[in-house]
N, C-alpha and C positions, 0 to 999 in steps of 0.2 A: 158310693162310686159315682164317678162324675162324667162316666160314661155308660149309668146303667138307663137301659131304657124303660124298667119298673123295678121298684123296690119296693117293702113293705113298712119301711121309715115313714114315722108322721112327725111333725112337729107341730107344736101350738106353741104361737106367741100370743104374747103379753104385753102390752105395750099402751102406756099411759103418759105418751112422750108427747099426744097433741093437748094432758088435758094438765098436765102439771107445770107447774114453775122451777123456777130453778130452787133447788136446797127442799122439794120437798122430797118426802120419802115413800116410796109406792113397795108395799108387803103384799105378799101372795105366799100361799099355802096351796100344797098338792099331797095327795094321795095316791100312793102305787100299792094295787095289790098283783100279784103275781102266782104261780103256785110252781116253784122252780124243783127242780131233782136235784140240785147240790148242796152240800150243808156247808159251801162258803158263798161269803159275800163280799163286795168291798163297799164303804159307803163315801161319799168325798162331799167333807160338809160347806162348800164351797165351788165355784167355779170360778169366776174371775172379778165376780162382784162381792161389794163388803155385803158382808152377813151380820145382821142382829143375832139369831138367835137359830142352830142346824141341830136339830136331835134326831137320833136313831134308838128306839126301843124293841128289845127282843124277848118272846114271852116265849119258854121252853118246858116241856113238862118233866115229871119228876124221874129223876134216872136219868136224865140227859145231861152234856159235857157240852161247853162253853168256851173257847179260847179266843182271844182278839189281840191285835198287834197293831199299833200306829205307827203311821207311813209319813214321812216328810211333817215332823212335830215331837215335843216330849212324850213320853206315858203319859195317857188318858186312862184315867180309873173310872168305871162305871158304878152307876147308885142301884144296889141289888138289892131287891128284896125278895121275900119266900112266903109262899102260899102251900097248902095243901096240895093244889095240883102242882106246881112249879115255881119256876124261878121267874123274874123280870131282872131285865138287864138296859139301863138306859145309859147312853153317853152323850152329852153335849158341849158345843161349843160356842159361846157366843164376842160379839163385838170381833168379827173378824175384818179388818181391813183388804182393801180393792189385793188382789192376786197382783203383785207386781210382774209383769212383764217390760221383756228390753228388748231391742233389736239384736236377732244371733243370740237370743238367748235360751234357757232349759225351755223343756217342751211341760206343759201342768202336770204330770208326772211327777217330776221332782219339786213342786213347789207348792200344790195345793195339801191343806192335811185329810187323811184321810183313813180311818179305819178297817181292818182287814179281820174278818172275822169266819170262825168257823165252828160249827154244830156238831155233835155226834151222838148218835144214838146209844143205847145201853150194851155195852159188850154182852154178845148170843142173841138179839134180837134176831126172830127169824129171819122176816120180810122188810128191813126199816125202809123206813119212805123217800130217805133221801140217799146221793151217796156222797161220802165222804174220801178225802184222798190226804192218806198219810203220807206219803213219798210222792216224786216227780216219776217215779215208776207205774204208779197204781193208777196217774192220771192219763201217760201212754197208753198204759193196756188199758184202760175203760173207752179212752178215743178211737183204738186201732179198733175195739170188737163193734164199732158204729159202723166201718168203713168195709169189712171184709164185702156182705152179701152186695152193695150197689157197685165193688169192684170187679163184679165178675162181666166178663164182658158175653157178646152173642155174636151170631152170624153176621147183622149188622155193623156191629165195631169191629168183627176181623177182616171182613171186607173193605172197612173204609182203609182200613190201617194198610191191609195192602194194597190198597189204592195210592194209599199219600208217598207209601216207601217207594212203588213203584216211580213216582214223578219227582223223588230224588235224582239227581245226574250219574250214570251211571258208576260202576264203582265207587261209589259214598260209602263214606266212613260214619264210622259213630257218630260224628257230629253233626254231620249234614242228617244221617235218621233220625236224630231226636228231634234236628230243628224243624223237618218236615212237620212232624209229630206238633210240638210247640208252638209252631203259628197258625194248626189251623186249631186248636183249644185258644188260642187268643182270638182269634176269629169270632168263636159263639159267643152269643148274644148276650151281653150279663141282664140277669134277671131276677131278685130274689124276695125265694118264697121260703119261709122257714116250713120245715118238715118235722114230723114226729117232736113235737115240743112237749111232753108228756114223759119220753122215755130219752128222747138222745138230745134235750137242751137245746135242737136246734143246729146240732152238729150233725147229725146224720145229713148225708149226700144226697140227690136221688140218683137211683140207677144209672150208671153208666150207658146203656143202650137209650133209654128215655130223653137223657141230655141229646145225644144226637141224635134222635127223631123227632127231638121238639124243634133242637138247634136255639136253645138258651140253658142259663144256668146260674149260678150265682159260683163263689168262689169256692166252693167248696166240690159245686156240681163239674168244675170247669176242670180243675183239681184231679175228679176223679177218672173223671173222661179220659184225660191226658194218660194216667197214669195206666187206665186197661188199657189203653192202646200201647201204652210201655210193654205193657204185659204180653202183649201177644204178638208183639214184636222181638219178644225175649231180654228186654233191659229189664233191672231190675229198680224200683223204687218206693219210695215212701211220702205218705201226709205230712205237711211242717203243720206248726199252728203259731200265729205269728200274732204281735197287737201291734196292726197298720196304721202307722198316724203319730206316732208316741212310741220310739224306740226305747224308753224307761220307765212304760209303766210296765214291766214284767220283771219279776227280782227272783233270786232263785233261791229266798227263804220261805215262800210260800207255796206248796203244789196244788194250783186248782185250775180248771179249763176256763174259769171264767174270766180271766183274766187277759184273753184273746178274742180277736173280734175277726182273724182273716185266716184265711190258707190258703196255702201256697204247695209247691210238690220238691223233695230231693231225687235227685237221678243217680244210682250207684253210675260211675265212672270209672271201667278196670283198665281201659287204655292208658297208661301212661303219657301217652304223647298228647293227650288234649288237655289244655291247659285252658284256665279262667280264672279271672281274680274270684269267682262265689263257687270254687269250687273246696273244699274243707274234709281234712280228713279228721274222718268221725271214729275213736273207739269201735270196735267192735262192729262197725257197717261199712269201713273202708274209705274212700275217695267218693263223697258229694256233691253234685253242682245243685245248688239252689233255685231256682226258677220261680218266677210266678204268673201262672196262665193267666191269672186277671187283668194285669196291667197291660194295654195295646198297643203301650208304647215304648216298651222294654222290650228287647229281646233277649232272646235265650246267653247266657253268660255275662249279663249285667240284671240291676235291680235296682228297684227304686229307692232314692234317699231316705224315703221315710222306715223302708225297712233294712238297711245298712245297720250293725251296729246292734243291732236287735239281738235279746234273747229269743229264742225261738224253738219248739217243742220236738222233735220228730220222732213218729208215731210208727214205733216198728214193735211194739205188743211192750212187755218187758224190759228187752233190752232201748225203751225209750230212752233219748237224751234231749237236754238243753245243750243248745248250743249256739255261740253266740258268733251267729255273722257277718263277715268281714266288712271293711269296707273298700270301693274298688280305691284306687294308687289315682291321684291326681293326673296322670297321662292319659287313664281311660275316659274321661269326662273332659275332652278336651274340646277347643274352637279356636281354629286358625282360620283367621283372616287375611285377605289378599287387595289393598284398595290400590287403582292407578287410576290418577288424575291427572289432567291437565288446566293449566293457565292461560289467560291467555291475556291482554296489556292492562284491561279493564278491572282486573282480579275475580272473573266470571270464571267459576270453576266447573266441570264438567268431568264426571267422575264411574268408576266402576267397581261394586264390592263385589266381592267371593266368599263366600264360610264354608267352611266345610266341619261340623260339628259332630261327636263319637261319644258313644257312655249318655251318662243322664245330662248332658247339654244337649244332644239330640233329640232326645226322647221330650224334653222340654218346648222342644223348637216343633217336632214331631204333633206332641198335642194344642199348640197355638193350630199351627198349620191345618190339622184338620177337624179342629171345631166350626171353623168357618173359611173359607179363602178369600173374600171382600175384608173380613175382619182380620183377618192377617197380612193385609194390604193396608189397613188401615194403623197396625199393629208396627209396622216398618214405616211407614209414614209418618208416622209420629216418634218412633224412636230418631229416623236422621234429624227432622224438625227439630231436637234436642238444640242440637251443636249446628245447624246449618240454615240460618235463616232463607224464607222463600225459596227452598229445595224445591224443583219440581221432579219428582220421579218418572220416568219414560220407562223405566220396564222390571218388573220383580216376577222373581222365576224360583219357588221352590223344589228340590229335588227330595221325595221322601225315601229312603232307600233301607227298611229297617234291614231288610235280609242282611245287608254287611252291617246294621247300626250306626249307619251313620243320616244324618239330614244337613241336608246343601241350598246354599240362598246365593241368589246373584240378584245384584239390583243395579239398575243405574239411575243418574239423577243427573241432573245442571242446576246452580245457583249463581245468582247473580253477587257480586261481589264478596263472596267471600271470604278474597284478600285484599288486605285495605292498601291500596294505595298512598303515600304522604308523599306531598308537595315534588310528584313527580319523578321521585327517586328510588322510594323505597317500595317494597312490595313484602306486607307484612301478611303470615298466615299461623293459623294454630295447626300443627301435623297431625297431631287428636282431633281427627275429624269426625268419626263420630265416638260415643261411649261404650263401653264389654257388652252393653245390652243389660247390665245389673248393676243396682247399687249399692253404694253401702256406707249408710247416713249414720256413721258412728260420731256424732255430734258433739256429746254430754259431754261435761268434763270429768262425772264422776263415775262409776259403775257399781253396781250391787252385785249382780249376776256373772257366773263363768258367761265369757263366749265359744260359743260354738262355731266351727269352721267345716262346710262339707268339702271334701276334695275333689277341686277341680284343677286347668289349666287355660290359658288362650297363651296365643300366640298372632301377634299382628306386624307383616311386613308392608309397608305404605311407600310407594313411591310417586312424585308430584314433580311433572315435567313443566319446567317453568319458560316463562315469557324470552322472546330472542332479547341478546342486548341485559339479559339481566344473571347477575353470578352470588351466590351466597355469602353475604356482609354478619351473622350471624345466626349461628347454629345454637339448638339447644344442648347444654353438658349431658356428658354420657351420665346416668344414674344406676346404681346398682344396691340395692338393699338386701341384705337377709335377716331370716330370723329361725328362731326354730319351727313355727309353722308355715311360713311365707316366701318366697324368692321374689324379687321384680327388677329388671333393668327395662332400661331405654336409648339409641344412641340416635343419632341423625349423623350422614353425611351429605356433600356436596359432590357427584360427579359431574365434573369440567368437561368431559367429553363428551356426557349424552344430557348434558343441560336436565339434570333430573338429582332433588334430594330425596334420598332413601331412607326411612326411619322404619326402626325397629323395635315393638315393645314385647318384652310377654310376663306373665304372670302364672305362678305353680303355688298351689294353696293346699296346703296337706290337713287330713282328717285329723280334728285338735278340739281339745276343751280346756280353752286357757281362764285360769283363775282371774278373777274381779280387779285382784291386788295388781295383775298385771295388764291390765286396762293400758295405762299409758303406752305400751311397747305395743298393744296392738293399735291402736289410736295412732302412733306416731308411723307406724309403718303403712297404715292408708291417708294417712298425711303427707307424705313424702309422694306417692304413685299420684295424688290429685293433683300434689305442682308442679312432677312433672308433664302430667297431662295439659296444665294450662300454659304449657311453654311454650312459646313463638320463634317460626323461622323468619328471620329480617334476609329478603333477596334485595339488592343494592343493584341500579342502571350502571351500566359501564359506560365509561366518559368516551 
């Protein structure tokens, strides 16, 4: 978490990049021991660098069961052999080439290879030392029996809880109580400490009353917090268990917890009337809104990209299910832009932006915004620098406003010449004044990889009040492209009356995983949006 303020994540580097040349080769060897409670594993004999040579060895004793399954690769048979006490089981891979990655391409889920394995002890063992999970059922109920005893809440949490409801606006509906509820669990502090790693893998919570007398927690702590104060508030909900980061490393032919690394809370929703795109009706537990108290920059009824799409666990004993989370509609992730400038003989432009951004364009803008506020000054200052030479900016004003989900920028700026004057006549300018703030350097001519498209939207209305004496000699053509995951138009006019051309872009990019094969068609339709953008209004002197 990139906004935790202690974790228990260490990394060691390795790094012999001041002492080697180029073409040589630097090997390293590690050793992990572990002492885990599940008799699954996953091993991935790769990450993104070529591999000489990735072995995994499993020594089992006798009366023990074996199964394994590769993920993103052929069947890999292992070299077994038999001893008086047990069995040995090796698999390796060698001479693997660099992990190909592309821009907008799969996430290493689907492209590194990787082994999936699992153990079991002797059917009737009393006590076995590990557990195992035949079904996506059996992994529910051993998650939910972590979560019962730190969900119970105390005087402390029913207190707070009616404190928070209370400073809802009077007659609040369901959704204004959860939201109360949900931003101050986004509020505590992330912190994490794994707990009881012995018996609950690390899954175990701490107490719900403890999280708020410490006031931190990690996601699970934050999770549980949120959800007794559901409780005694009278909503009814449930633990997700989600793998943050990687909406395709979870498949739903394996049932194992370890296969997750986040959690998140579902909220039953029996109102009718409140709607959200992550709200999902579940089998057998009704209408779900998804949430997750970790993110600080998400609010309640949107979710972060990384976990859109996602399979994801939810932990109601039993009756657990997978189930696989939506992703929001391009209108929700939207950023409209508002610029008016003016000219004036010299082609000094003097200019004013507006955004007004919703859904994860916000939440994006949200986390620039408040990592730093010099660095998000610097952050805009360098995005106009783009398109606008010797920009000086005179005033940038963020509005963070999660309660409605949205975040608002207004900037101003002046540059000097902007629009090129020719031999006194013309008065040339590009109406793409600045860029979406993102790009997308689909370059290559050739593709390996699906692309991947998250859904979004902008919308930019520009109007440029031009010099007296001067009337528009050349507009840029109207553009209108579609496709199946893309819409994009553009037009420009000239009003004669208020000396002012108007242009209009926007772009709608729907949630899409287009194949390799069809590279071209997406390549040609950001081909098409960049020459519109490089197009030029010619203003002409009246004689």
């Amino acid at each position: 978490m990139s906004s935790a303020i202690y974790t228990e994540i260490r990394n060691i580097v390795l790094s012999a990049s001041d002492e080697a040349d180029k073409g040589c080769i630097f090997a390293y060897e590690y050793t992990t021991v572990s002492r885990g409670i599940f008799g699954q594993a996953t091993w991935s004999f790769q990450a993104t660098r070529p591999v000489a040579l990735s072995r995994i060895t499993y020594n089992i004793p006798k009366g023990w069961t074996l199964k394994a399954a590769m993920r993103n690769g052929p069947p890999l048979e292992p070299v077994v052999s038999e001893s008086a006490s047990g069995s040995t089981y090796t698999w390796e891979m060698r001479d693997l080439p660099v992990a190909k990655r592309e821009t907008m391409g799969p996430t290493l889920g689907r492209l590194i290879p990787r082994i999936n394995i699992d153990v079991f002890p002797p059917a009737g063992m009393a006590k076995p030392p590990i557990v195992s999970f035949p079904t996506w059922d059996s992994v529910a109920k051993f998650q939910t029996s972590l979560l019962v005893a730190p969900l119970t809440p105390n005087a402390a949490v029913e207190a707070k809880t009616r404190e928070l409801l209370a400073g809802a606006d009077a007659g609040a509906g369901l959704w204004e109580r959860i939201n109360a509820l949900a931003c101050f669990a986004q509020s505590i502090n992330y912190i994490s400490i794994e707990m009881n790693l012995g018996r609950g893998g690390g899954y175990t919570p701490r107490a719900a009353p403890d999280v708020l007398k410490t006031g931190y927690g990690a996601c699970k702590d934050k999770s549980t917090l949120l959800r007794s104060m559901l409780k005694v508030a009278g909503i009814e909900s449930y633990a997700v268990i989600v793998h943050s980061g990687d909406r395709n490393w979870v498949t739903d032919d394996w049932p194992t917890p370890s296969l997750f690394n986040h959690m998140i809370a579902a909220i039953k929703i029996d109102d009718s009337s409140v709607t959200s795109p992550m709200i999902v009706e579940v089998p057998g537990m009704g209408r779900l809104l998804f949430f997750d108290p970790t993110d600080p920059f998400t609010p309640l009824g949107d979710m972060p990209y990384v976990n859109q799409g996602a399979l994801v666990l939810v932990l109601a004993g039993e009756r657990g299910a997978l189930v696989r989370l939506p992703f929001t509609p391009p209108s929700a992730n939207h950023m409209q832009r508002t610029i008016v400038a003016k000219f004036n003989l010299s082609g000094d432009i003097d200019a004013r932006i507006n955004e007004h951004s919703t859904g994860q364009s916000a939440a994006n803008e949200r986390g620039l915004y408040r990592a730093s506020r010099t660095k998000y000054s610097d952050i805009i200052r360098n995005w106009i620098g783009e398109t606008v030479r010797l920009a000086k900016i005179t005033d940038t004003e963020g509005i963070d406003d999660q309660q409605r989900g949205a975040f608002d920028l207004n900037v101003r700026f002046a540059a000097p010449g902007y629009a090129s004057m020719m031999r006194d006549k013309l008065l040339v300018f590009k109406p793409a004044i600045v860029n979406r703030r993102t790009s997308v350097p689909l370059k290559q001519t050739k593709r390996a990889l699906p692309i991947i498209i998250e859904p979004r939207s902008y919308e930019e209305t520009a109007e440029f009040v031009v010099p007296d004496g001067f009337v528009a000699d050349d507009l840029p053509p109207p553009v209108e492209t579609e496709t199946a995951f893309g819409r994009y138009t553009a037009t420009c006019v000239f009003d004669a009356a208020t000396r002012a051309v108007r242009c209009k872009r926007a772009l709608v990019m729907k949630a899409a995983e287009i194949p390799a094969k069809d590279y071209a068609t997406v390549k040609q339709f950001y081909e098409t949006i960049q020459k519109a953008e490089q197009a030029s209004v010619v203003l002409s002197r009246v004689k």
